[in-house]
C-alpha positions in Angstrom: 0.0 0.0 0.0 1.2 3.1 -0.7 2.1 5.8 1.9 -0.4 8.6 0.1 -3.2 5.6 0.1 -2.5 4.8 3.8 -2.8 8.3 4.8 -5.8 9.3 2.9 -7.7 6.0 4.6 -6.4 7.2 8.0 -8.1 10.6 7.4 -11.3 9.1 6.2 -11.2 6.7 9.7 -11.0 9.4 11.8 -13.9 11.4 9.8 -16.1 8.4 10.1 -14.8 7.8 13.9 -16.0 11.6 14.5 -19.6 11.4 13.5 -19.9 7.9 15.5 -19.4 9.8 19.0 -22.5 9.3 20.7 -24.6 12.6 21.4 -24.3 12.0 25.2 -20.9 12.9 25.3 -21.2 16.3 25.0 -20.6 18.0 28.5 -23.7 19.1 29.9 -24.0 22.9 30.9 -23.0 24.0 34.4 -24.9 27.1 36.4 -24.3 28.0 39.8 -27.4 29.1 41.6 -26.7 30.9 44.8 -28.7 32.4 47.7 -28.1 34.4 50.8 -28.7 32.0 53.3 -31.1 28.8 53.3 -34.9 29.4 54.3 -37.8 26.8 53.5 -38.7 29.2 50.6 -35.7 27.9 48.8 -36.3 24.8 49.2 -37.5 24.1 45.6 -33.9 24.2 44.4 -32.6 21.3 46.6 -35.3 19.7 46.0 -35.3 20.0 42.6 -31.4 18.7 43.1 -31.9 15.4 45.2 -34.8 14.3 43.0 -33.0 13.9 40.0 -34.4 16.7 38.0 -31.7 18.6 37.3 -29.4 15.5 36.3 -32.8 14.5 34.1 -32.7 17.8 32.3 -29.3 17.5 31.5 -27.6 20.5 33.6 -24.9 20.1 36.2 -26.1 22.5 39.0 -24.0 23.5 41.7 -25.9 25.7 45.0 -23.8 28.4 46.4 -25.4 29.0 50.4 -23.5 32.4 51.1 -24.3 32.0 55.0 -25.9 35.7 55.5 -28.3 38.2 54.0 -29.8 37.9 50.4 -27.8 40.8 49.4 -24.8 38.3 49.2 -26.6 36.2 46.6 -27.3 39.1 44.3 -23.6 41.0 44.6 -22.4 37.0 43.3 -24.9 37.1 40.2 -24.0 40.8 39.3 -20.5 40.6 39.8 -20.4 37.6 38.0 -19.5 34.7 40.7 -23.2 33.3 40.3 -25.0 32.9 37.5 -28.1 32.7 39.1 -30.0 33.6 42.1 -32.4 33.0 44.8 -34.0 36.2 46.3 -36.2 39.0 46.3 -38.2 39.9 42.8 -37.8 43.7 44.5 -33.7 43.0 43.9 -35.1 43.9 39.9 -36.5 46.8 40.8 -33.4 48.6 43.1 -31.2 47.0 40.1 -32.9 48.5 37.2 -32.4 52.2 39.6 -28.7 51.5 39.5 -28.6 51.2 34.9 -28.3 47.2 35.6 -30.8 44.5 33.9 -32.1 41.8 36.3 -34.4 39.2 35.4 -36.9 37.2 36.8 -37.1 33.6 34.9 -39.6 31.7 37.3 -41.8 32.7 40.6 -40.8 30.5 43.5 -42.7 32.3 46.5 -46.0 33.9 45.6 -46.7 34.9 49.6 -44.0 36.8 52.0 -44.1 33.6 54.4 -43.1 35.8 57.0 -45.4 36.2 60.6 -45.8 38.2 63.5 -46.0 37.3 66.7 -46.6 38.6 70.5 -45.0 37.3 73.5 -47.8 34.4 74.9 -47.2 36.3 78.4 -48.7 39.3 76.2 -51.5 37.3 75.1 -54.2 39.0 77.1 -53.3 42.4 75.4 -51.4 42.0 71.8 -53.8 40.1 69.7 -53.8 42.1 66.6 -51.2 44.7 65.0 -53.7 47.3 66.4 -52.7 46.5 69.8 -49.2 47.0 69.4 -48.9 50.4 70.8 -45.6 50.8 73.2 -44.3 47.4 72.5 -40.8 47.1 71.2 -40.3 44.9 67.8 -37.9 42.7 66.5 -37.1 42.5 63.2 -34.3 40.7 61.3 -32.3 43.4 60.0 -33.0 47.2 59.1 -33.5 48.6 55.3 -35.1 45.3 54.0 -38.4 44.5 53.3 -39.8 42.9 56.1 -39.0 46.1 58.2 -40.9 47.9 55.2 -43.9 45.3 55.7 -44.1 46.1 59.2 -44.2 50.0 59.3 -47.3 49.6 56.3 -48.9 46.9 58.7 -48.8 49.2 61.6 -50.0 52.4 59.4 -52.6 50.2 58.4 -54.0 48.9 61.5 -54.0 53.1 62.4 -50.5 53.1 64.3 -47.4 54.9 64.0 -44.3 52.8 63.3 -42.1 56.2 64.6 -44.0 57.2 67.3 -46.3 54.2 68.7 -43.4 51.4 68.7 -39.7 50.8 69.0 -38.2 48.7 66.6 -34.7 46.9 67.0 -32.7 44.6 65.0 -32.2 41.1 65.9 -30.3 39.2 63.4 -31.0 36.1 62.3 -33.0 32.7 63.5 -31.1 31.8 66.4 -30.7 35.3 68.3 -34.5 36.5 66.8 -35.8 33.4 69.3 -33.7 34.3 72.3 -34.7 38.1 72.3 -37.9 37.2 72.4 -37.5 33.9 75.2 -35.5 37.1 77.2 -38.1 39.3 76.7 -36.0 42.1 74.8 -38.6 42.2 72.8 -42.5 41.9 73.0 -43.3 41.2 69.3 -41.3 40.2 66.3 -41.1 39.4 62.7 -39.8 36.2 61.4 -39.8 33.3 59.4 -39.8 29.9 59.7 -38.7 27.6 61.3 -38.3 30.0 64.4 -42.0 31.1 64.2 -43.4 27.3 64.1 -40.8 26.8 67.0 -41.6 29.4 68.9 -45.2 28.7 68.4 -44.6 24.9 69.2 -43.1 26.1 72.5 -45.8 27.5 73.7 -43.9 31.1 73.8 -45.6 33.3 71.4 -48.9 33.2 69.2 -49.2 34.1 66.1 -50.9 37.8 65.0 -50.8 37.9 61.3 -49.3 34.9 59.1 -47.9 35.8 55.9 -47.3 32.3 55.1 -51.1 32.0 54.2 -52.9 33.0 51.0 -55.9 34.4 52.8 -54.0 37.0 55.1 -51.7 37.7 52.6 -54.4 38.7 50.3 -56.2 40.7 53.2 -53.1 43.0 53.9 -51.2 42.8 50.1 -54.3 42.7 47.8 -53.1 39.7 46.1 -50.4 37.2 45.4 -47.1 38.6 46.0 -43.6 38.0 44.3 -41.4 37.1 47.1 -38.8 34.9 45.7 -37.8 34.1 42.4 -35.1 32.7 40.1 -33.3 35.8 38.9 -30.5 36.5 36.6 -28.3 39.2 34.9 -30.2 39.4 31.3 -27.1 38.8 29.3 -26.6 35.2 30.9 -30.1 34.4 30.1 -29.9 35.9 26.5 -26.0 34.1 26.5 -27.8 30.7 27.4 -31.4 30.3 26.8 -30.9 26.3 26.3 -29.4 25.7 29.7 -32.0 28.4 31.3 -34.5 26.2 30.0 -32.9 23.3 31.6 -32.7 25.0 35.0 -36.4 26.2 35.1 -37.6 23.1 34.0 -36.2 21.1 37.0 -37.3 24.1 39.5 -41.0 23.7 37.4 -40.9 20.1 38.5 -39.9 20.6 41.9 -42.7 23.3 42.5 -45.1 20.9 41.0 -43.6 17.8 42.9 -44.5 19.6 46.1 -47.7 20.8 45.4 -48.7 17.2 44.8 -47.1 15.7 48.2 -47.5 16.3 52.1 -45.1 17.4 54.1 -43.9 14.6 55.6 -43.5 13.0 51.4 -41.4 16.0 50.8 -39.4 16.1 54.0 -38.2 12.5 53.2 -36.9 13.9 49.8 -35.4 16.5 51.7 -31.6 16.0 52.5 -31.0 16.5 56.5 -28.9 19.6 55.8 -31.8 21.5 54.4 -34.4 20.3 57.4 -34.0 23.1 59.5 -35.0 22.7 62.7 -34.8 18.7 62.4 -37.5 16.5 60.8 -40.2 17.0 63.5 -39.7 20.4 63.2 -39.5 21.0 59.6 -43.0 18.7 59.0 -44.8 21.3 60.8 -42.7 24.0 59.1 -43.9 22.5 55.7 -47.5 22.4 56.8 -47.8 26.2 57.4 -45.5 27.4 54.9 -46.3 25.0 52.0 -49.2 27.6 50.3 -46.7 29.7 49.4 -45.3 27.7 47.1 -46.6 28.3 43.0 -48.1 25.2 40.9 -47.2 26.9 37.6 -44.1 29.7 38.6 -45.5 32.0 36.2 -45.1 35.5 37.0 -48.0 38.0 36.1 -48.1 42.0 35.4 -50.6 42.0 38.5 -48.0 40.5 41.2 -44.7 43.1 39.3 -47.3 45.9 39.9 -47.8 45.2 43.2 -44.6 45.1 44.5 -43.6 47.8 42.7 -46.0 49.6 44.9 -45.3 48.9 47.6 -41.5 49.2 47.8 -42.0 52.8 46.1 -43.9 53.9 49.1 -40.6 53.5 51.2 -37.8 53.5 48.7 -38.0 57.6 47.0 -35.5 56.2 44.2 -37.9 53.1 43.0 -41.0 56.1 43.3 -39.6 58.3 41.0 -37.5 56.1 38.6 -39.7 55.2 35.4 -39.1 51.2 35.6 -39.8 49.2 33.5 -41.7 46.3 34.5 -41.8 44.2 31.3 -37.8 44.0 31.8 -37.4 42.9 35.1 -39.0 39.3 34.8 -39.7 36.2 31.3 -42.3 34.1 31.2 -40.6 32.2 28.3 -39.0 29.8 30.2 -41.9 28.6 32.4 -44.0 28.5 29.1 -41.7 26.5 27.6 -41.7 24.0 30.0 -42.9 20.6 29.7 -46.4 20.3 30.7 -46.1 16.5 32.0 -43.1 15.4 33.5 
């Protein structure tokens, strides 16, 4: 044989050898999704994770838990470190302000899942937001939105948040419960698991629960965009295919809860992401799981809303001319698979 016949059938091999590779071994994409610090809210994107969806879809996804306020999680997706995000639909809104595009690609809480509660020992005199007057409240941190929530609550119920009560910071899950077991404060805003602990324990009751479509509706006028799945709009224009990939397996998860009880889901829950332990975390699931969406479809109504109601405290968001249409896709959750 010939050396130029040798080579020209090598060639021709390796041509034919090419187009043999099997589809499958393509790499499949790779998004980090990151979030401030875990709450049961998130918990469609574990879930989503130990299920198999994710792997199913065909995207490697890899959660980032930055251990402190949601702010951390959206400095990560902006600066680049994240690709996507777990937080506040308002985190759109303060972006947009600042000449940066944020966008919303599925709903994952459509209530606040936030509550208020009073001392038990206070029981015979707070029993509603209009008895509130002199008491001192705790509330996780100042500037965010659950402080907003509070002061509009208070208006509301016919109270001054500056002159009728004194409200303090204090911090997270842990130290929220023992300023109120020490009595530092006498009524405080939180989220789970501390409220369904605290409530458990017999040391506070519950005033107004945010974690329930009925009350929410009462003091919001409607569904409310909590959390969703956010991203800088150049990664979602620079990878619609893997997007779809991602929103598909958080579709799945939120429709995978809706269809199971608590103690299904908790069992499909790794023990890292039980807070509180099992027992605990049941009961958590039972009064938080209505805030979870069938369909994660965001709607003009909800954007409007919270739009709102952050421009009544925030002078920037009240004067700015945003743009809601730009801050959040429905393409993604539209495009999902119907039947899983």
């Amino acid at each position: 044989m010939s050396r130029r016949i040798f080579f020209a059938m090598t060639a021709m091999c390796a041509v034919i050898a090419s187009y043999a590779l099997p589809a499958s071994a393509a790499e499949p994409p790779r998004l980090t999704v990151g979030f401030g610090n875990f709450i049961v809210g998130y918990l469609p994107l574990p879930l989503a994770e130990s299920l198999g969806f994710f792997r199913e879809e065909g995207v490697v996804v890899e959660i980032q838990n930055f251990n402190g306020p949601g702010s951390k999680a959206l400095q990560s997706v902006i600066g680049g470190t994240s690709d996507f995000g777990f937080g506040g639909y308002d985190h759109t809104l303060h972006m947009q302000v600042q000449g940066k595009d944020l966008e919303c690609v599925a709903l994952i809480n459509r209530l606040p899942g936030l509550a208020i509660v009073a001392r038990k020992d206070l029981s015979d005199r707070i029993r509603s937001l209009r008895d509130v007057k002199g008491a001192t409240i705790g509330i996780p941190g100042p500037g965010t939105l659950t402080e907003f929530m509070l002061r509009q609550f208070i208006s509301d119920a016919g109270l001054s948040s500056t002159d009728d009560v004194s409200i303090v910071s204090v911090g997270g899950q842990e130290s929220a419960i023992a300023a109120l077991k020490t009595r530092r404060v006498d009524v405080e805003v939180g989220y789970d698991p501390s409220i369904t602990l605290l409530h458990r324990e017999g040391l506070a009751d519950v005033i107004l629960d945010l974690r329930t479509v009925e009350q929410t509706h009462a003091a919001l006028g409607g569904d409310y965009p909590w959390t969703c799945l956010y991203a800088r709009r150049a990664t979602v224009e620079q990878n619609p295919e893997a997007t779809q990939k991602l929103v598909n397996g958080i579709v799945r998860a939120l429709r995978w809860i809706d269809a199971h009880s608590p103690k299904e889901i908790t069992d499909q829950t790794r023990p890292e992401y039980q807070i509180g332990g099992r027992d605990l975390f049941i009961d958590v699931l039972t009064a938080s799981k209505p805030m979870f969406p069938t369909d994660a479809h965001l709607t003009e109504d909800m954007m409007a809303r919270s739009r709102k109601f952050v421009a009544t405290f925030v002078p920037q968001i009240r004067t700015f001319p945003i743009r809601l249409e730009d801050t959040y896709t429905n393409r993604f959750v539209d495009a999902a698979p119907a039947v899983q």
